[in-house]
C-alpha positions as CSV (number, residue, x, y, z in Angstrom):
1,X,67.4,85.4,132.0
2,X,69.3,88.6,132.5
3,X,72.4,87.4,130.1
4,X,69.6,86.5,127.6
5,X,68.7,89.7,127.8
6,X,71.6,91.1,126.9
7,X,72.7,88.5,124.7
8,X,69.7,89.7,122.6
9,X,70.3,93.4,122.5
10,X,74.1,92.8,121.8
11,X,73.3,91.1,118.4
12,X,69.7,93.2,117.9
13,X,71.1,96.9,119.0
14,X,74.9,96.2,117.8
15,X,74.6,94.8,114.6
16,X,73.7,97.7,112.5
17,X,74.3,98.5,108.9
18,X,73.3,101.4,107.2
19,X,71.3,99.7,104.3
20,X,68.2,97.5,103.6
21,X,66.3,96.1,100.3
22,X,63.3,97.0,99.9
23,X,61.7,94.7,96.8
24,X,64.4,95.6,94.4
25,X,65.5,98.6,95.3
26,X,68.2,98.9,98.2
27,X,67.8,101.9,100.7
28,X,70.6,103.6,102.2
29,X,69.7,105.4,105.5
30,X,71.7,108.0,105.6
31,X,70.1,109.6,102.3
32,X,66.9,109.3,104.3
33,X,65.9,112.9,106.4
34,X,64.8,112.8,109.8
35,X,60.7,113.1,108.7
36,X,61.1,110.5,105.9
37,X,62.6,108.8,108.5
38,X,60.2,109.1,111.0
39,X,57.3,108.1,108.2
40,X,59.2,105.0,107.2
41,X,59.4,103.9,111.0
42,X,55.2,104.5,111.0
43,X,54.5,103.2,107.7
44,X,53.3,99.2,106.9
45,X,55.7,98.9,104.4
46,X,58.1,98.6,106.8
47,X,57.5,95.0,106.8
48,X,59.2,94.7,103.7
49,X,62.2,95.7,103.9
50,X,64.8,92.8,104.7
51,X,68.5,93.2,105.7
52,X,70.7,92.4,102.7
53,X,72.9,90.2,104.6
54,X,70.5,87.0,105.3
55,X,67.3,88.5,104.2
56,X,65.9,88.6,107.6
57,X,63.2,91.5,108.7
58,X,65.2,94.9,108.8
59,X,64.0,97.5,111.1
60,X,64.8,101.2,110.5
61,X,66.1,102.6,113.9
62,X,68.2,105.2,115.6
63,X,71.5,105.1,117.5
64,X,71.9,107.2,120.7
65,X,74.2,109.2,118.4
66,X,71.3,110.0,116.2
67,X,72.6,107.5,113.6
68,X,70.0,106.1,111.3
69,X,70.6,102.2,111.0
70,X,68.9,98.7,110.5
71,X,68.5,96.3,112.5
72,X,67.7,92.6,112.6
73,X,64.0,92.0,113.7
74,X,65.4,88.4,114.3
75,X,69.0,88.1,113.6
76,X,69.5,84.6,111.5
77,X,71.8,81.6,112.6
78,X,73.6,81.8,109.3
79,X,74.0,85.9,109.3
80,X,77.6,86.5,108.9
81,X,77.2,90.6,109.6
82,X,79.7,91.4,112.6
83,X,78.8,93.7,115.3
84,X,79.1,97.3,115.4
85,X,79.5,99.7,118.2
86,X,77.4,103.2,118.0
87,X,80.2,105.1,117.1
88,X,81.7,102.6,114.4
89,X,78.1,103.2,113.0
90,X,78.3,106.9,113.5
91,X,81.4,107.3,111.5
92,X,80.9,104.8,108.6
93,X,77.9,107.0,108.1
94,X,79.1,110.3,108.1
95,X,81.9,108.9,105.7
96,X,79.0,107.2,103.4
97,X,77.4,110.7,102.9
98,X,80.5,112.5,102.2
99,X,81.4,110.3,99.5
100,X,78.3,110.3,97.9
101,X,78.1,114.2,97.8
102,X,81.3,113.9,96.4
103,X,79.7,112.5,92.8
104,X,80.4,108.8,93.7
105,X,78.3,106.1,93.7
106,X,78.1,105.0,97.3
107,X,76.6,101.9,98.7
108,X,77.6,100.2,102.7
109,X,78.1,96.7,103.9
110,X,79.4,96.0,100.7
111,X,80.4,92.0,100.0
112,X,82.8,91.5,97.2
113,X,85.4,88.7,96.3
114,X,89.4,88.6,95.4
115,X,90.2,86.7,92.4
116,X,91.5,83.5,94.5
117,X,88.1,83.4,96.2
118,X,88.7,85.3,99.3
119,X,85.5,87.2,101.0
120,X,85.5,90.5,102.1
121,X,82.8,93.0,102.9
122,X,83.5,97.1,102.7
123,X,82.4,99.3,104.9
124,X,81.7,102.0,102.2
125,X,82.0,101.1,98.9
126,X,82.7,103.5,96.6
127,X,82.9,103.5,92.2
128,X,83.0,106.1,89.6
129,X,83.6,104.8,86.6
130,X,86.1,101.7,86.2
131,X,87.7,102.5,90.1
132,X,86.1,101.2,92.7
133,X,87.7,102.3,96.9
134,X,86.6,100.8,99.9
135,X,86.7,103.1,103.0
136,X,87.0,101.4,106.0
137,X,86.3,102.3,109.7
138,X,88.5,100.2,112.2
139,X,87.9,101.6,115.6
140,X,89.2,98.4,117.6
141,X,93.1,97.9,117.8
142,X,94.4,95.8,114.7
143,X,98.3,95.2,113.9
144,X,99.8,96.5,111.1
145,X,100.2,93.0,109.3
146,X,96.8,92.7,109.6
147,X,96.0,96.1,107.9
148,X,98.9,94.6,105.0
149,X,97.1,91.7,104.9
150,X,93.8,93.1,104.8
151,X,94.5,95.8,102.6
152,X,96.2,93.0,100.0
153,X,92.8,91.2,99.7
154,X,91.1,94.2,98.2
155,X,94.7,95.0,95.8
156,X,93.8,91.5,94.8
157,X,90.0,92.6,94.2
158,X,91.3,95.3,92.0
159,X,89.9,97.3,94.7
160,X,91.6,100.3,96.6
161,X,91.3,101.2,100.1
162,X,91.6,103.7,102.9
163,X,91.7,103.0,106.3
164,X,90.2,105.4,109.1
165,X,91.0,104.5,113.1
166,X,91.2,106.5,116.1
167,X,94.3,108.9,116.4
168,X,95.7,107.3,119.9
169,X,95.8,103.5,118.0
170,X,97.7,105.6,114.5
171,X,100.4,106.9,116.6
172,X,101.1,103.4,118.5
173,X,101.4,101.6,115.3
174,X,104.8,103.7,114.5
175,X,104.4,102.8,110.8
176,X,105.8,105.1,108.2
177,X,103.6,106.8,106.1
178,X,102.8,104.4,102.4
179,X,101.4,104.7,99.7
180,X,100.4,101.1,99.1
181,X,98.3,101.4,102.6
182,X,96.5,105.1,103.0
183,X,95.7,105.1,107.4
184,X,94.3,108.4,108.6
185,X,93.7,109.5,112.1
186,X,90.6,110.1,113.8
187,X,89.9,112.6,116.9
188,X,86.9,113.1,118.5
189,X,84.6,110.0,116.5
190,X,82.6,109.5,119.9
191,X,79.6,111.8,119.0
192,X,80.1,114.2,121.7
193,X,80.7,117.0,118.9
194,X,79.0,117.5,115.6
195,X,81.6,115.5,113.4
196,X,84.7,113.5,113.8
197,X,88.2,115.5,113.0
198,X,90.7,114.1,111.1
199,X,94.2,114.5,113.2
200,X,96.3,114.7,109.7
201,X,94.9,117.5,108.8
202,X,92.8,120.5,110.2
203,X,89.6,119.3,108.4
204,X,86.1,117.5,109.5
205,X,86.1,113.9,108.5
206,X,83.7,115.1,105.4
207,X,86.3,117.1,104.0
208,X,88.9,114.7,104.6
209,X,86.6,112.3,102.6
210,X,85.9,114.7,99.8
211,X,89.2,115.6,99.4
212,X,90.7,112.4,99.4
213,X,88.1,110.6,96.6
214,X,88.6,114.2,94.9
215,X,92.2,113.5,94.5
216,X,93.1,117.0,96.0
217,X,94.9,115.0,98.8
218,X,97.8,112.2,96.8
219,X,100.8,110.8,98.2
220,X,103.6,112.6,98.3
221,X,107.0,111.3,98.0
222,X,110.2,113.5,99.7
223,X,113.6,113.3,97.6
224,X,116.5,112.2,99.3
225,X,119.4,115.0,98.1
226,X,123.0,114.6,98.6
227,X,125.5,117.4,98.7
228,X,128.3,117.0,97.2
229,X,131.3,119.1,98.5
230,X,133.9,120.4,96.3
231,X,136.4,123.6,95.2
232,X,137.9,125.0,92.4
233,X,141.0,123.9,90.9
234,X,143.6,123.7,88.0
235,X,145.0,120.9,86.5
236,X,148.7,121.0,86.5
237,X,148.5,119.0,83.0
238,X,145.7,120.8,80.9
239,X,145.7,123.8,83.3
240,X,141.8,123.5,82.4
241,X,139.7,125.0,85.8
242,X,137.9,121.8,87.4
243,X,135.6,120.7,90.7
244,X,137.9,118.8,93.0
245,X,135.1,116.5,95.3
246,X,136.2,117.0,98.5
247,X,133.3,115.6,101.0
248,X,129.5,114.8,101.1
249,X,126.5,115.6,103.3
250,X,122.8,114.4,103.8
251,X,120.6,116.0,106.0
252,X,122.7,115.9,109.4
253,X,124.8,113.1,108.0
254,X,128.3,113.7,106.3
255,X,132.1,113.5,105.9
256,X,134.7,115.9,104.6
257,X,138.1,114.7,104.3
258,X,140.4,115.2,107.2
259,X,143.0,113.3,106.1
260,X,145.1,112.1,103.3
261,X,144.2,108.0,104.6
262,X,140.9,109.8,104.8
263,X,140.7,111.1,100.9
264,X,140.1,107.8,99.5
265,X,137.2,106.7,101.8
266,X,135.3,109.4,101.4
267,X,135.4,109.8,97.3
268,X,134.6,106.5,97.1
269,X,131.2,107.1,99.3
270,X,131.1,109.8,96.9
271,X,131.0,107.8,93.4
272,X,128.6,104.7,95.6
273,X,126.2,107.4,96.1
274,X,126.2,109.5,93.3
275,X,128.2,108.0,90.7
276,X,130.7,109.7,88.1
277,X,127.7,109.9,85.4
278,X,125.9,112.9,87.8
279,X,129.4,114.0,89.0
280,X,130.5,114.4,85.5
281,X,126.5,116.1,84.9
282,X,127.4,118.8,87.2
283,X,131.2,119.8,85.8
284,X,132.5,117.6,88.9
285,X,135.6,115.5,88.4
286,X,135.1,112.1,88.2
287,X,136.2,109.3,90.6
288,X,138.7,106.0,89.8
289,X,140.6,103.5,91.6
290,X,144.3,103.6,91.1
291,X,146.4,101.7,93.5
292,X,149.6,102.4,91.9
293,X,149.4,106.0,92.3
294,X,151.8,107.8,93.8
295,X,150.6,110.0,96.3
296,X,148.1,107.4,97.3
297,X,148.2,105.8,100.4
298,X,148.7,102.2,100.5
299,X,144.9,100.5,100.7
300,X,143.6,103.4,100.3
301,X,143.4,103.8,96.0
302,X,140.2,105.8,95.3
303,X,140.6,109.5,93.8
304,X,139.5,112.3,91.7
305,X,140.7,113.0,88.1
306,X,140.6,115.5,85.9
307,X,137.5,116.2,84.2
308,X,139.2,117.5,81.0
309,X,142.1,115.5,80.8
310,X,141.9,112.8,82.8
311,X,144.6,113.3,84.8
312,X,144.3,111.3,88.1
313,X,144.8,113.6,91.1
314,X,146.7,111.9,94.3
315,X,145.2,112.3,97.1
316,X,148.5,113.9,98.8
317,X,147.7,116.4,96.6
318,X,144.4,116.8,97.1
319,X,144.8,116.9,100.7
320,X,147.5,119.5,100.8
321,X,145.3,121.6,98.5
322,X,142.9,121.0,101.4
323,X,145.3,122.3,104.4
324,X,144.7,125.7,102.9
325,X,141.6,126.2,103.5
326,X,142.2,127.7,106.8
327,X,144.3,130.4,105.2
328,X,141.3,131.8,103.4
329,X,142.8,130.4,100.1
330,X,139.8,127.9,99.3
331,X,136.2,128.0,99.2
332,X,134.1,125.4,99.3
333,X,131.0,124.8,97.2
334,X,128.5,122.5,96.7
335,X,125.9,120.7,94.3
336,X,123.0,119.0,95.5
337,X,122.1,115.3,93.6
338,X,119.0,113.4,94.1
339,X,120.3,109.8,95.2
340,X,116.5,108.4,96.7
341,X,113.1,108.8,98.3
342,X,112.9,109.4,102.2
343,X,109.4,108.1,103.8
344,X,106.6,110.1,101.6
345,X,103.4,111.8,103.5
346,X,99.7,111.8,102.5
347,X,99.1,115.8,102.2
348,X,97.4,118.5,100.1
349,X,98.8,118.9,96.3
350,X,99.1,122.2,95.4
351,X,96.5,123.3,93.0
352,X,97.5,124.2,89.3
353,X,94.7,127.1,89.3
C-alpha cells in the first residue's frame, strides 16, 4: 500500500506542466498572480480545465518552490507527459515568463513534429513572426550525441533551440563551444535563492533569456591569425627593396629558420598556410619550388623569389643573409594573415549605439 502511495504522488505531484485548456482558450500559469491564483484554486470552474496532453482533469497547484503548475487529477494510461522534478518546473517557468516579457509569443509543453515524422515536445516554445526557438531545460545528465541528436530533430522542424543544464554537468561534457548547438550553464536552479544564475555570464536566468531571444547575445567566431616573419631586402637583379619570409608563428606555435636544410621547410609551411596570393597582398615575396637551384639543398627545393622580378632567391643566401642578424644588421618584421576560425564563444555583441 505504501509503494502505491507513492507510486501515486510520483506521477500526480511530478508530472507538472505549466499549462491547461480551459474551453478554448489555453492558460498558462505563470501569467497567473498569486490572488488570481488563489481564486482559480476556489472557483467551480476549475472543473473545466483539462491538461492539454490527454485531456484529463487539470488541477491548478503549487510546488514547494512556489511554482504554479497543473496537475493530473487522474493521470491517463495513454498520457505520454514525462515527469518533472520541482526544480525542472521551477526553471522552465521562470524561463517561460522571461520570454514572454521579452515581446514573444510564449506557450510550454509544446508538441510539434519534424518533417520525417519524428515527435518532439518543447519545453518553452517560443515565435515572433516566421522564427520559432524552443528553450529547453535538461537538469538530468544527457551525452553530447544525444543533445546533437536531439537538437537535429528540431533543425529538421525548422525550429531552433537553446539548451539550459546545471553548470557541474556543462563543464563535464568538455564540448567546444557551437553554434549549431547553443548549451548555457546554470548555478543555483534549486530555489534556495530568488532566481537561477547563468554561470556564462554574470546575469539572472531572466536576463540571460532576454538577452539571448533579443539577439544582444550571438555567436561569436575568433579568427585564427598567422604571422608571417620576414626582413627587408634587395634584389641583386632589379636591386628593387623586397620582404624576404623568413619564419611563421601562431599563438605559441612557430618556426623560424635555423638552418639552410631548414629554409625550405619552413617557406613551404609558409605558402600551405597562407599562400603566395596574401603573401603577394602584403608586398611579401612569393614562394616556388625549384629543385635545380643552386644554393638549394638537395630535397629541400622550396624558396622565396623576388617580388619585382622574379628572381628566385637560394636559400644559401637567404640563410647567410640570416646569420647577420646577431650583428644588429637585420630586423625582423612581421604581417599578421587570417588563415581560419579557432572554437567561437556565445557572448555579448557590442552595441552599435
Amino acid at each position: 500500500m505504501e509503494f502505491l502511495s507513492l507510486l501515486l504522488y510520483f506521477f500526480t505531484i511530478n508530472t507538472m506542466p505549466l499549462r491547461a485548456v480551459f474551453g478554448t482558450n489555453t492558460i498558462l500559469s505563470f501569467q497567473i498572480n498569486d490572488k488570481e491564483w488563489k481564486n482559480l484554486k476556489n472557483s467551480p470552474e476549475r472543473k473545466k480545465l483539462v491538461m492539454p496532453c490527454c485531456g484529463e482533469r487539470a488541477i491548478p497547484k503549487s510546488s514547494p518552490l512556489g511554482t504554479k503548475f497543473f496537475s493530473h487529477h487522474r493521470r491517463s494510461p495513454n498520457c505520454t507527459s514525462p515527469p518533472e522534478s520541482k526544480e525542472h518546473l521551477f526553471l522552465k517557468s521562470i524561463i517561460a515568463k522571461s520570454a514572454m516579457e521579452a515581446g514573444w509569443n510564449t506557450t510550454t509543453e509544446y508538441p510539434g513534429t519534424s518533417k520525417d515524422g519524428e515527435s518532439w515536445v518543447a519545453d518553452v516554445y517560443c515565435t515572433k513572426g516566421n522564427a520559432q526557438v524552443a528553450l529547453e531545460v535538461q537538469l538530468t545528465k544527457q551525452d553530447i550525441s544525444e543533445f546533437k541528436r536531439r537538437q537535429n530533430r528540431y533543425k529538421r522542424s525548422g525550429v531552433r533551440c537553446a539548451w539550459f543544464i546545471p553548470e557541474r554537468h556543462l563543464l563535464s561534457l568538455r564540448n567546444s563551444p557551437r553554434k549549431s548547438l547553443p548549451i548555457f550553464g546554470i548555478k543555483n536552479h534549486s530555489g534556495a535563492t530568488p532566481s537561477p544564475e547563468s554561470s556564462d555570464f554574470s546575469v539572472m536566468v531572466e536576463k540571460l533569456i532576454q538577452d539571448l531571444l533579443s539577439g544582444k547575445i550571438q555567436f561569436q567566431d575568433d579568427p585564427e591569425e598567422t604571422d608571417i616573419h620576414y626582413f627587408y631586402d634587395q634584389c641583386r637583379r632589379c636591386k628593387k627593396t623586397n620582404k624576404l619570409p623568413c619564419g611563421w608563428s601562431c599563438e605559441i606555435f612557430g618556426e623560424n629558420i635555423k638552418s639552410m636544410h631548414n629554409c625550405s621547410t619552413v617557406l613551404r609551411e609558409i605558402l600551405r598556410t597562407v599562400g603566395n596570393r596574401n603573401l603577394r597582398s602584403r608586398g611579401i615575396n612569393e614562394i616556388a619550388s625549384h629543385p635545380n637551384l643552386r644554393g638549394n639543398a638537395p630535397g629541400f627545393p622550396y624558396c622565396a623569389t623576388c617580388i619585382h622580378c622574379g628572381l628566385p632567391l637560394a636559400n644559401s643566401y637567404l640563410y647567410k643573409k640570416l646569420e647577420r642578424r646577431n650583428g644588429g644588421e637585420i630586423n625582423i618584421a612581421f604581417e599578421s594573415f587570417v588563415t581560419g576560425r579557432c572554437n567561437g564563444r556565445w557572448d555579448y555583441i557590442e552595441s552599435k549605439d
